[in-house]
N, C-alpha and C positions, 0 to 999 in steps of 0.2 A: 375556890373563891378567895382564899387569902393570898393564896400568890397572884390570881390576877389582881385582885385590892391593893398589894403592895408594888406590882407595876407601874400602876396607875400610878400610884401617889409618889413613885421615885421618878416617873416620868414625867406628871406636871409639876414638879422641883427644878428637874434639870430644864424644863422649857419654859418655866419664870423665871431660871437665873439665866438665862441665856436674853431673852427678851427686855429683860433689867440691864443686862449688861453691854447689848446691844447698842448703836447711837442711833438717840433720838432725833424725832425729828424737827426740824428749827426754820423758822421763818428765815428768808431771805432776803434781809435790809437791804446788802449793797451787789450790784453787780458786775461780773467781770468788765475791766476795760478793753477797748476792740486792742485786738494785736496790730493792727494793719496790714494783714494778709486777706485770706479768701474767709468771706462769711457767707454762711447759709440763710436766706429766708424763710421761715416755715411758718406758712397760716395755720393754728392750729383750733378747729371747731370740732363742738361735741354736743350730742344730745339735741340734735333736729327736732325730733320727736312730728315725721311729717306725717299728715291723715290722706288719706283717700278721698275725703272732699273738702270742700275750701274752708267753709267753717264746721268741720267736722270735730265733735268731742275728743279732747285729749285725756287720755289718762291720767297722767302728769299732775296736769296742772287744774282739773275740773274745771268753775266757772273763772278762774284766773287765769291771766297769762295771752297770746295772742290768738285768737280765734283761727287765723288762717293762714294758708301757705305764703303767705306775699312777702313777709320777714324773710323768708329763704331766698326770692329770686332781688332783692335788695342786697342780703347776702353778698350773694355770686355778684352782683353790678358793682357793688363796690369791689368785690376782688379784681372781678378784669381790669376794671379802671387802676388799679396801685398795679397790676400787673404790667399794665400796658405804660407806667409811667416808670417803673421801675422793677424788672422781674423777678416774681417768687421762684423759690426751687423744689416747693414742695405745698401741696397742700394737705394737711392731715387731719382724720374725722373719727375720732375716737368713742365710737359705735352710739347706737340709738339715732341713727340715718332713721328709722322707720317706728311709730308710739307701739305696734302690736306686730309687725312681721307681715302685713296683708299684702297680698299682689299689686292692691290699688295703689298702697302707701310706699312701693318700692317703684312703682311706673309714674309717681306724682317728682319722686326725689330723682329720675332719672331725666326724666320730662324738662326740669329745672334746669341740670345740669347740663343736659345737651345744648340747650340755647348759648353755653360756653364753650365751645372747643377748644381754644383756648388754656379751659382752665385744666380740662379731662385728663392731658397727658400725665400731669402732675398731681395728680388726685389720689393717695390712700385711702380707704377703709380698712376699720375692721367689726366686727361684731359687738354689738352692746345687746343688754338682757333684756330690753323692749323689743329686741330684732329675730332674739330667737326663744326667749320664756315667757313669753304672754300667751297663755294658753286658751284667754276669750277676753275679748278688750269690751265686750260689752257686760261681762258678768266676770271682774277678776279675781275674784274669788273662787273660781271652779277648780277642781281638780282635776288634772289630766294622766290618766294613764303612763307608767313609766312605758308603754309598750306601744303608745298612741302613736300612729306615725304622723297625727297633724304637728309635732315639734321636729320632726323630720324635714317633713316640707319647707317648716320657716327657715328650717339648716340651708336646705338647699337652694331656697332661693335665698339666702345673703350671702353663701358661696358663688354664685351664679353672677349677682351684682358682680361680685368682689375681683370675680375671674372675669368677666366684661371690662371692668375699668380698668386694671393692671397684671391679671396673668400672663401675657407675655413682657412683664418686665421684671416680675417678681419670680422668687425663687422657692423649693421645698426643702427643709433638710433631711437630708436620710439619714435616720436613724442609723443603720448600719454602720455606713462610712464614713460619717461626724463628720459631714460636710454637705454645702449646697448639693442639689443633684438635678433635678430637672425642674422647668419654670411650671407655676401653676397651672399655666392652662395647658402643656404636659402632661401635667399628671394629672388633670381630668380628663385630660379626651379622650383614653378608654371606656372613661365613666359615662358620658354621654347620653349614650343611648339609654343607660340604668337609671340617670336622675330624670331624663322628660318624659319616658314610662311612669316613672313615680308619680310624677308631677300630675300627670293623666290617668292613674289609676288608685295612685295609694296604699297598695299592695305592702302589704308587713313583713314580705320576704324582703323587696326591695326595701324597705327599710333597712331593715337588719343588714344586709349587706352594707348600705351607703352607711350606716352606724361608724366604721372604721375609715373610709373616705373623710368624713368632717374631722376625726379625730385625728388623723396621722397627717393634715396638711399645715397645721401649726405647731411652731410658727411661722410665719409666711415673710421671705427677706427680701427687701430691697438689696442690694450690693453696693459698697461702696463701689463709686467711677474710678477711682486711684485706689492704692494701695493704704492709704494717708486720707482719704478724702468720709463723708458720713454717707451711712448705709441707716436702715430701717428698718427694726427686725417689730412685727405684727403679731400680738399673741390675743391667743382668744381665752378670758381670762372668767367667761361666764359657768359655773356649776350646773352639774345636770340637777333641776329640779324643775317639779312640774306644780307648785301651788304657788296662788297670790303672796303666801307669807315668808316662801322662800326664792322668790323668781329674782331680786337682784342680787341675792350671794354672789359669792365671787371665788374663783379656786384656779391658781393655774398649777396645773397637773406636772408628776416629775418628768413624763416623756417629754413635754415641751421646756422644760426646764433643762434636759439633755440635750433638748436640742439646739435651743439658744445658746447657751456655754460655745456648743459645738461653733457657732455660726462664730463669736467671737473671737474663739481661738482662732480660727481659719484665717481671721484678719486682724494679727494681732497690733496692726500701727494704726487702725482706722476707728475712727470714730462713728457713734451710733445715738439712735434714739430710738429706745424703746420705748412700744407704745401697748398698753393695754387700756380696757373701758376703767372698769375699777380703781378703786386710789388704794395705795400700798398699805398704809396704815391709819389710823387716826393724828388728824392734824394738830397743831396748836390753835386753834381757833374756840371763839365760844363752843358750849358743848351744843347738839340737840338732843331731842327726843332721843331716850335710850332706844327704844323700840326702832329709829330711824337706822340709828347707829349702829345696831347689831345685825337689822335687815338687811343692810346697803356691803356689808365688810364682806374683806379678800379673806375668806378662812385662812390660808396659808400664808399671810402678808408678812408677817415677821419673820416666817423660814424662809421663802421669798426673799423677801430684802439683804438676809445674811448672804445666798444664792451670789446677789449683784456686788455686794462690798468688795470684790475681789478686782472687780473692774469697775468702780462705780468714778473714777477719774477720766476715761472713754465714754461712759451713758449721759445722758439728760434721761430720765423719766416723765414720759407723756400721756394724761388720762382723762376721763371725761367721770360719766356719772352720777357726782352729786351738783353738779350743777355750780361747785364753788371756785372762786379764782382766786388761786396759792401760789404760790411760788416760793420753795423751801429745801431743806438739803437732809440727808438723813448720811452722816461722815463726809464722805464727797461723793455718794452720788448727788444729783441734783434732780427733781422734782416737780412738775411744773403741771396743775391740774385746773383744767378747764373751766369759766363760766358757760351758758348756753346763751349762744345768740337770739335766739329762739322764745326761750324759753321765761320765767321765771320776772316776766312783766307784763302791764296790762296792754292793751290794743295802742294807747296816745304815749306807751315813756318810750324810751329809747333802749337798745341792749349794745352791748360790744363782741369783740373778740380779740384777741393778742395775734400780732406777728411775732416770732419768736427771733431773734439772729443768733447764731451758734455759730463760734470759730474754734480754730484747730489752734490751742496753745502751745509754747513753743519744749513745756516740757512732756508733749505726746497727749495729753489730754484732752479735753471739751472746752470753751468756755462758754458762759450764759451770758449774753449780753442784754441788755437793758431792752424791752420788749418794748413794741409801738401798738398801742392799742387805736381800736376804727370802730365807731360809734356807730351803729344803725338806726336812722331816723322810726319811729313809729309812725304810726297810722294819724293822718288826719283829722282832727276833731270838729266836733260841730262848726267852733268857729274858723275851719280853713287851715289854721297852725298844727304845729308839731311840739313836742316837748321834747325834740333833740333837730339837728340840723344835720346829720349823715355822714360828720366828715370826719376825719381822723381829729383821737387827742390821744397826747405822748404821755405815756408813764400813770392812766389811770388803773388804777383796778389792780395794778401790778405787784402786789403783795411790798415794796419799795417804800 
Protein backbone atom coordinates (compact mmCIF):
# COMPACT_ATOMS: atom_id res chain seq x y z
CA UNK A 1 0.00 0.00 0.00
CA UNK A 2 2.84 2.57 0.55
CA UNK A 3 4.51 1.96 -2.51
CA UNK A 4 1.35 1.93 -4.52
CA UNK A 5 0.36 5.34 -2.46
CA UNK A 6 3.70 6.79 -3.27
CA UNK A 7 3.04 6.01 -7.23
CA UNK A 8 0.21 7.57 -7.30
CA UNK A 9 1.22 10.69 -5.70
CA UNK A 10 4.74 10.81 -7.87
CA UNK A 11 2.44 10.18 -10.66
CA UNK A 12 -0.23 12.75 -10.49
CA UNK A 13 2.83 15.23 -9.90
CA UNK A 14 4.41 14.59 -12.88
CA UNK A 15 0.84 14.55 -14.88
CA UNK A 16 0.00 18.19 -13.24
CA UNK A 17 3.25 19.52 -14.30
CA UNK A 18 3.20 18.24 -17.48
CA UNK A 19 -0.59 19.59 -18.10
CA UNK A 20 0.55 23.05 -16.49
CA UNK A 21 3.11 23.06 -18.66
CA UNK A 22 1.44 22.14 -21.52
CA UNK A 23 -0.18 25.02 -24.06
CA UNK A 24 -3.14 26.15 -23.26
CA UNK A 25 -5.87 26.62 -25.06
CA UNK A 26 -6.77 30.14 -26.60
CA UNK A 27 -9.49 31.60 -28.57
CA UNK A 28 -8.98 32.44 -32.00
CA UNK A 29 -9.26 36.31 -32.74
CA UNK A 30 -7.80 36.46 -36.16
CA UNK A 31 -7.51 34.24 -39.17
CA UNK A 32 -5.09 33.01 -41.63
CA UNK A 33 -5.00 35.10 -44.83
CA UNK A 34 -5.84 33.02 -48.13
CA UNK A 35 -2.38 32.19 -49.83
CA UNK A 36 -3.83 32.20 -53.24
CA UNK A 37 -3.26 28.70 -54.05
CA UNK A 38 -5.75 25.61 -53.58
CA UNK A 39 -8.41 25.74 -50.64
CA UNK A 40 -10.43 23.28 -49.40
CA UNK A 41 -14.21 23.58 -48.58
CA UNK A 42 -15.41 21.59 -45.58
CA UNK A 43 -19.02 21.65 -44.22
CA UNK A 44 -18.52 20.80 -40.98
CA UNK A 45 -21.93 19.43 -38.91
CA UNK A 46 -22.49 17.67 -35.73
CA UNK A 47 -24.93 16.29 -33.28
CA UNK A 48 -28.19 15.65 -35.77
CA UNK A 49 -29.40 14.03 -33.02
CA UNK A 50 -32.28 12.41 -35.52
CA UNK A 51 -35.43 10.25 -34.13
CA UNK A 52 -37.31 7.56 -35.76
CA UNK A 53 -40.43 9.61 -35.94
CA UNK A 54 -41.12 13.09 -36.97
CA UNK A 55 -41.79 14.68 -33.72
CA UNK A 56 -40.35 12.05 -31.78
CA UNK A 57 -38.69 12.75 -28.09
CA UNK A 58 -35.16 13.88 -28.02
CA UNK A 59 -32.84 13.08 -25.37
CA UNK A 60 -30.88 16.05 -25.77
CA UNK A 61 -32.88 18.51 -25.58
CA UNK A 62 -36.48 17.29 -23.82
CA UNK A 63 -39.33 19.81 -24.34
CA UNK A 64 -36.62 22.21 -25.95
CA UNK A 65 -35.20 22.55 -29.14
CA UNK A 66 -36.80 21.41 -32.67
CA UNK A 67 -39.41 18.70 -32.53
CA UNK A 68 -38.76 17.21 -35.78
CA UNK A 69 -36.59 15.95 -38.69
CA UNK A 70 -37.42 18.81 -41.10
CA UNK A 71 -34.29 21.05 -39.79
CA UNK A 72 -32.03 18.20 -41.35
CA UNK A 73 -33.63 17.91 -44.77
CA UNK A 74 -33.42 22.16 -44.90
CA UNK A 75 -29.90 21.20 -43.92
CA UNK A 76 -28.87 19.09 -46.81
CA UNK A 77 -31.14 21.85 -49.38
CA UNK A 78 -29.06 24.46 -48.45
CA UNK A 79 -25.89 22.30 -48.83
CA UNK A 80 -26.65 21.21 -52.50
CA UNK A 81 -27.83 24.70 -53.33
CA UNK A 82 -23.85 26.45 -52.06
CA UNK A 83 -22.78 23.14 -53.57
CA UNK A 84 -24.28 23.44 -56.90
CA UNK A 85 -23.16 27.34 -56.77
CA UNK A 86 -19.92 26.71 -55.73
CA UNK A 87 -18.47 23.15 -54.88
CA UNK A 88 -17.71 21.66 -51.45
CA UNK A 89 -14.82 19.03 -51.10
CA UNK A 90 -15.91 17.66 -48.19
CA UNK A 91 -18.78 17.30 -45.94
CA UNK A 92 -17.94 16.20 -42.25
CA UNK A 93 -20.36 15.05 -39.40
CA UNK A 94 -18.67 14.68 -36.25
CA UNK A 95 -21.07 11.81 -34.78
CA UNK A 96 -24.50 11.97 -33.00
CA UNK A 97 -26.07 11.37 -36.81
CA UNK A 98 -28.63 9.34 -34.54
CA UNK A 99 -30.22 10.61 -30.49
CA UNK A 100 -30.05 6.53 -29.24
CA UNK A 101 -28.37 4.40 -32.10
CA UNK A 102 -32.06 2.85 -33.27
CA UNK A 103 -32.58 1.32 -36.78
CA UNK A 104 -35.50 3.77 -37.33
CA UNK A 105 -33.13 6.72 -36.49
CA UNK A 106 -30.28 5.58 -38.76
CA UNK A 107 -32.97 4.76 -42.03
CA UNK A 108 -34.62 8.46 -41.18
CA UNK A 109 -30.90 10.12 -41.44
CA UNK A 110 -30.25 7.86 -44.52
CA UNK A 111 -33.56 8.45 -45.97
CA UNK A 112 -32.60 12.43 -45.90
CA UNK A 113 -29.66 11.99 -47.35
CA UNK A 114 -30.26 9.90 -50.20
CA UNK A 115 -32.64 12.58 -51.65
CA UNK A 116 -28.83 14.29 -52.22
CA UNK A 117 -26.60 12.22 -54.37
CA UNK A 118 -24.97 14.90 -54.95
CA UNK A 119 -24.06 15.38 -51.60
CA UNK A 120 -23.14 11.39 -50.66
CA UNK A 121 -19.82 11.13 -52.39
CA UNK A 122 -18.30 13.67 -50.07
CA UNK A 123 -19.88 12.79 -46.97
CA UNK A 124 -17.91 11.62 -43.67
CA UNK A 125 -19.03 10.24 -40.47
CA UNK A 126 -17.87 9.04 -37.58
CA UNK A 127 -19.35 7.91 -34.25
CA UNK A 128 -20.63 10.04 -31.46
CA UNK A 129 -21.83 8.58 -27.83
CA UNK A 130 -25.69 8.96 -28.77
CA UNK A 131 -24.92 6.59 -31.70
CA UNK A 132 -23.30 3.86 -29.75
CA UNK A 133 -23.95 4.48 -25.58
CA UNK A 134 -27.43 5.00 -25.25
CA UNK A 135 -28.43 1.97 -23.82
CA UNK A 136 -32.50 2.83 -23.52
CA UNK A 137 -33.55 6.37 -24.94
CA UNK A 138 -36.65 5.78 -23.12
CA UNK A 139 -35.33 5.10 -19.49
CA UNK A 140 -31.46 6.67 -19.70
CA UNK A 141 -30.69 5.84 -16.78
CA UNK A 142 -30.62 2.02 -17.16
CA UNK A 143 -27.77 0.01 -16.70
CA UNK A 144 -26.51 -2.06 -19.46
CA UNK A 145 -24.58 -5.10 -19.04
CA UNK A 146 -20.81 -4.73 -20.04
CA UNK A 147 -21.53 -8.27 -21.79
CA UNK A 148 -24.97 -6.98 -23.29
CA UNK A 149 -24.64 -7.39 -26.83
CA UNK A 150 -27.52 -4.68 -27.54
CA UNK A 151 -24.24 -2.05 -27.58
CA UNK A 152 -22.82 -4.43 -30.10
CA UNK A 153 -25.53 -4.00 -32.35
CA UNK A 154 -25.58 0.04 -32.12
CA UNK A 155 -21.51 -0.65 -33.00
CA UNK A 156 -22.58 -2.46 -35.84
CA UNK A 157 -24.98 -0.63 -37.29
CA UNK A 158 -23.02 2.74 -37.32
CA UNK A 159 -20.18 0.76 -38.78
CA UNK A 160 -22.51 -0.38 -41.51
CA UNK A 161 -23.69 3.34 -42.06
CA UNK A 162 -20.19 4.48 -42.08
CA UNK A 163 -19.01 1.58 -44.60
CA UNK A 164 -22.23 2.31 -46.97
CA UNK A 165 -21.27 6.05 -47.27
CA UNK A 166 -17.31 5.86 -47.67
CA UNK A 167 -15.69 2.42 -47.28
CA UNK A 168 -14.62 2.14 -50.49
CA UNK A 169 -12.85 5.48 -50.29
CA UNK A 170 -11.58 5.23 -46.88
CA UNK A 171 -8.78 3.44 -45.65
CA UNK A 172 -7.64 1.03 -42.41
CA UNK A 173 -4.39 1.20 -40.73
CA UNK A 174 -2.49 -1.73 -39.79
CA UNK A 175 -1.24 -1.91 -36.90
CA UNK A 176 1.63 -4.14 -38.08
CA UNK A 177 2.86 -2.28 -40.94
CA UNK A 178 2.35 1.52 -39.77
CA UNK A 179 0.70 2.07 -42.74
CA UNK A 180 -2.72 2.42 -44.71
CA UNK A 181 -3.63 -1.24 -45.62
CA UNK A 182 -6.94 -2.18 -47.08
CA UNK A 183 -10.21 0.23 -47.60
CA UNK A 184 -12.92 -0.32 -45.01
CA UNK A 185 -15.26 -2.07 -46.87
CA UNK A 186 -12.21 -4.59 -47.24
CA UNK A 187 -11.73 -5.19 -44.26
CA UNK A 188 -15.27 -6.03 -43.64
CA UNK A 189 -16.40 -8.11 -46.17
CA UNK A 190 -15.02 -10.99 -44.42
CA UNK A 191 -17.12 -9.93 -41.69
CA UNK A 192 -20.32 -9.88 -43.39
CA UNK A 193 -21.85 -12.69 -42.88
CA UNK A 194 -20.93 -12.39 -38.94
CA UNK A 195 -22.41 -8.87 -38.48
CA UNK A 196 -26.26 -9.61 -40.28
CA UNK A 197 -26.18 -12.93 -38.23
CA UNK A 198 -25.87 -10.77 -35.39
CA UNK A 199 -28.07 -8.29 -36.42
CA UNK A 200 -30.67 -11.36 -36.84
CA UNK A 201 -29.88 -13.16 -33.90
CA UNK A 202 -27.82 -11.34 -31.21
CA UNK A 203 -25.89 -14.30 -30.24
CA UNK A 204 -22.99 -13.22 -27.42
CA UNK A 205 -20.49 -15.36 -29.31
CA UNK A 206 -20.88 -13.17 -32.31
CA UNK A 207 -20.65 -10.46 -30.22
CA UNK A 208 -17.43 -11.14 -28.81
CA UNK A 209 -16.04 -11.82 -31.83
CA UNK A 210 -17.15 -8.60 -33.80
CA UNK A 211 -15.78 -6.96 -30.20
CA UNK A 212 -12.29 -6.61 -32.03
CA UNK A 213 -13.74 -5.82 -35.58
CA UNK A 214 -15.15 -2.25 -34.16
CA UNK A 215 -11.93 -1.83 -32.29
CA UNK A 216 -9.16 -2.44 -34.70
CA UNK A 217 -10.82 -0.32 -37.74
CA UNK A 218 -10.08 3.11 -36.13
CA UNK A 219 -8.95 5.11 -37.22
CA UNK A 220 -10.49 5.17 -40.40
CA UNK A 221 -8.42 7.65 -43.26
CA UNK A 222 -9.34 9.39 -45.97
CA UNK A 223 -5.92 9.72 -48.15
CA UNK A 224 -4.60 12.72 -49.21
CA UNK A 225 -5.15 13.02 -53.53
CA UNK A 226 -1.46 14.41 -53.68
CA UNK A 227 1.43 13.95 -51.77
CA UNK A 228 0.94 17.79 -50.47
CA UNK A 229 -2.69 17.86 -50.69
CA UNK A 230 -5.51 17.20 -47.14
CA UNK A 231 -6.49 13.74 -46.09
CA UNK A 232 -8.87 12.90 -43.03
CA UNK A 233 -8.05 10.71 -40.53
CA UNK A 234 -11.64 9.62 -38.35
CA UNK A 235 -11.19 8.48 -34.89
CA UNK A 236 -13.66 6.99 -32.68
CA UNK A 237 -13.16 8.87 -29.53
CA UNK A 238 -16.32 7.36 -27.49
CA UNK A 239 -15.25 5.11 -23.99
CA UNK A 240 -16.71 1.73 -23.31
CA UNK A 241 -19.34 2.43 -20.71
CA UNK A 242 -22.57 1.34 -20.40
CA UNK A 243 -24.59 3.93 -17.75
CA UNK A 244 -26.54 7.16 -18.29
CA UNK A 245 -23.83 8.83 -16.01
CA UNK A 246 -21.01 7.83 -18.06
CA UNK A 247 -22.29 7.41 -21.62
CA UNK A 248 -20.66 10.62 -23.12
CA UNK A 249 -16.95 10.08 -21.66
CA UNK A 250 -14.63 10.23 -24.08
CA UNK A 251 -11.22 8.17 -24.38
CA UNK A 252 -9.19 7.62 -27.61
CA UNK A 253 -7.26 4.52 -26.87
CA UNK A 254 -3.22 4.11 -27.48
CA UNK A 255 -3.89 1.63 -30.42
CA UNK A 256 -5.53 4.37 -32.28
CA UNK A 257 -3.17 6.80 -31.28
CA UNK A 258 -0.37 4.27 -33.00
CA UNK A 259 -2.23 4.28 -35.52
CA UNK A 260 -2.87 7.82 -36.40
CA UNK A 261 1.02 8.80 -35.83
CA UNK A 262 1.33 5.89 -38.22
CA UNK A 263 -1.04 7.41 -40.99
CA UNK A 264 0.87 10.78 -40.47
CA UNK A 265 4.11 9.83 -40.97
CA UNK A 266 3.28 7.92 -44.22
CA UNK A 267 2.38 11.45 -45.38
CA UNK A 268 4.70 13.49 -44.13
CA UNK A 269 4.11 16.79 -46.72
CA UNK A 270 0.24 16.44 -46.52
CA UNK A 271 -2.06 18.08 -44.67
CA UNK A 272 -4.86 16.65 -42.35
CA UNK A 273 -7.91 17.10 -40.39
CA UNK A 274 -8.66 15.17 -37.71
CA UNK A 275 -11.75 14.66 -36.68
CA UNK A 276 -13.19 13.13 -33.49
CA UNK A 277 -16.80 13.57 -31.50
CA UNK A 278 -15.30 14.80 -28.26
CA UNK A 279 -13.59 18.23 -27.67
CA UNK A 280 -9.79 17.82 -26.61
CA UNK A 281 -9.88 19.86 -23.48
CA UNK A 282 -11.87 22.48 -21.65
CA UNK A 283 -12.25 25.74 -23.58
CA UNK A 284 -11.97 29.38 -22.53
CA UNK A 285 -15.36 29.87 -22.52
CA UNK A 286 -17.90 30.72 -19.53
CA UNK A 287 -17.79 27.63 -17.27
CA UNK A 288 -20.99 25.06 -16.83
CA UNK A 289 -22.41 22.79 -14.76
CA UNK A 290 -19.38 20.91 -13.00
CA UNK A 291 -21.42 17.81 -13.22
CA UNK A 292 -21.65 18.74 -17.25
CA UNK A 293 -18.18 19.11 -17.56
CA UNK A 294 -16.78 16.31 -16.04
CA UNK A 295 -19.73 13.93 -17.84
CA UNK A 296 -19.12 15.29 -21.40
CA UNK A 297 -14.59 15.11 -21.13
CA UNK A 298 -11.91 13.18 -23.40
CA UNK A 299 -10.39 11.24 -20.18
CA UNK A 300 -7.06 11.38 -22.01
CA UNK A 301 -7.34 15.00 -23.66
CA UNK A 302 -4.29 16.49 -22.29
CA UNK A 303 -2.03 13.08 -23.06
CA UNK A 304 -4.01 13.31 -26.35
CA UNK A 305 -3.03 16.71 -27.13
CA UNK A 306 0.72 16.41 -26.11
CA UNK A 307 0.32 12.98 -28.76
CA UNK A 308 -0.64 16.02 -31.67
CA UNK A 309 1.92 18.98 -30.66
CA UNK A 310 4.45 17.30 -32.72
CA UNK A 311 2.43 17.76 -35.89
CA UNK A 312 -0.04 20.21 -34.84
CA UNK A 313 1.41 22.78 -37.78
CA UNK A 314 -0.23 19.91 -40.60
CA UNK A 315 -3.77 19.25 -38.19
CA UNK A 316 -6.95 21.47 -37.97
CA UNK A 317 -8.89 19.66 -35.08
CA UNK A 318 -12.56 18.96 -35.77
CA UNK A 319 -15.40 17.89 -33.16
CA UNK A 320 -18.80 17.98 -32.33
CA UNK A 321 -20.39 17.09 -28.94
CA UNK A 322 -21.08 19.94 -26.79
CA UNK A 323 -22.95 21.61 -29.05
CA UNK A 324 -20.63 24.88 -28.70
CA UNK A 325 -19.03 27.02 -31.68
CA UNK A 326 -15.10 27.72 -30.83
CA UNK A 327 -12.71 28.30 -32.75
CA UNK A 328 -9.20 28.24 -30.93
CA UNK A 329 -5.52 26.84 -30.96
CA UNK A 330 -3.78 24.83 -28.30
CA UNK A 331 0.35 25.99 -29.63
CA UNK A 332 -0.31 25.62 -33.29
CA UNK A 333 -2.56 22.87 -33.55
CA UNK A 334 -5.68 24.55 -34.40
CA UNK A 335 -9.23 23.70 -33.07
CA UNK A 336 -12.36 24.14 -34.35
CA UNK A 337 -15.65 22.62 -32.52
CA UNK A 338 -18.97 22.48 -33.75
CA UNK A 339 -22.36 24.17 -32.98
CA UNK A 340 -25.49 21.85 -33.86
CA UNK A 341 -27.65 22.77 -36.55
CA UNK A 342 -30.21 20.74 -35.13
CA UNK A 343 -30.04 21.17 -32.07
CA UNK A 344 -30.10 23.68 -29.18
CA UNK A 345 -33.21 26.00 -30.51
CA UNK A 346 -36.91 26.22 -30.36
CA UNK A 347 -39.27 25.09 -33.41
CA UNK A 348 -39.57 29.28 -34.86
CA UNK A 349 -35.39 30.58 -34.19
CA UNK A 350 -33.11 29.85 -36.55
CA UNK A 351 -29.66 27.51 -36.21
CA UNK A 352 -26.29 27.55 -38.45
CA UNK A 353 -23.29 25.68 -39.33
CA UNK A 354 -19.69 26.91 -40.47
CA UNK A 355 -18.03 26.08 -43.83
CA UNK A 356 -14.62 25.80 -43.10
CA UNK A 357 -11.80 26.88 -45.88
CA UNK A 358 -8.36 25.28 -45.18
CA UNK A 359 -5.21 25.87 -47.41
CA UNK A 360 -1.91 24.48 -47.78
CA UNK A 361 0.74 27.25 -46.44
CA UNK A 362 3.69 27.90 -47.98
CA UNK A 363 5.84 26.87 -45.01
CA UNK A 364 4.32 23.10 -45.38
CA UNK A 365 1.48 23.65 -42.94
CA UNK A 366 -2.38 24.21 -42.51
CA UNK A 367 -4.05 27.45 -42.68
CA UNK A 368 -7.57 28.27 -41.05
CA UNK A 369 -9.20 30.63 -43.03
CA UNK A 370 -12.09 32.73 -42.06
CA UNK A 371 -15.20 30.38 -42.02
CA UNK A 372 -18.67 31.22 -43.76
CA UNK A 373 -21.33 30.45 -41.61
CA UNK A 374 -25.31 29.38 -43.34
CA UNK A 375 -28.23 30.04 -41.26
CA UNK A 376 -31.26 27.68 -41.29
CA UNK A 377 -34.53 29.11 -41.32
CA UNK A 378 -36.88 27.56 -38.59
CA UNK A 379 -40.11 26.53 -38.59
CA UNK A 380 -43.12 28.68 -39.49
CA UNK A 381 -45.04 30.26 -36.87
CA UNK A 382 -48.65 31.00 -36.34
CA UNK A 383 -48.40 33.96 -37.98
CA UNK A 384 -46.70 32.57 -41.44
CA UNK A 385 -42.99 34.17 -40.71
CA UNK A 386 -39.79 32.78 -39.62
CA UNK A 387 -37.27 34.31 -37.14
CA UNK A 388 -34.36 33.57 -39.66
CA UNK A 389 -34.60 33.77 -43.56
CA UNK A 390 -32.24 30.56 -44.60
CA UNK A 391 -29.58 32.33 -46.14
CA UNK A 392 -25.86 32.45 -45.57
CA UNK A 393 -24.14 35.19 -43.12
CA UNK A 394 -20.27 35.61 -43.16
CA UNK A 395 -18.28 35.51 -39.95
CA UNK A 396 -21.29 34.71 -37.36
CA UNK A 397 -20.75 32.56 -34.53
CA UNK A 398 -17.13 32.19 -35.48
CA UNK A 399 -15.29 32.58 -32.38
CA UNK A 400 -13.60 35.98 -34.55
Amino acid sequence: MVLLSAYLAGAALVWGIADATMPQPRDRRHFDPPPGGRIWRVAHLSDLHIVGERYGFRIESGRAGPKGNDRLKRVLEQLEAIHAERPLDLILITGDMTDAGRSTEWAEFLEALSEHPALMPRTLLLPGNHDVNIADRANPARLELPFSPKKRLREMRALSIIAALQGDRTYVVSLRRRKLSRTLSEVLAPQRHAIETFANTGKLRLSLRLEQVWANVFPIVLPPETENGLGVILLNSNAETHFSFTNALGLVSTEQTVRLVAALQQFPKARWILALHHHLVEYPKPAKELSERIGTALINGSWFVRQLLPFGNRIVVMHGHRHVDWVGSCGTLRIVSAPSPIMDATNDRPTYFHIHHLAAGPDGGIRLLAPESVEIAGEPTASGSTRGRGRPVFGRGSGC
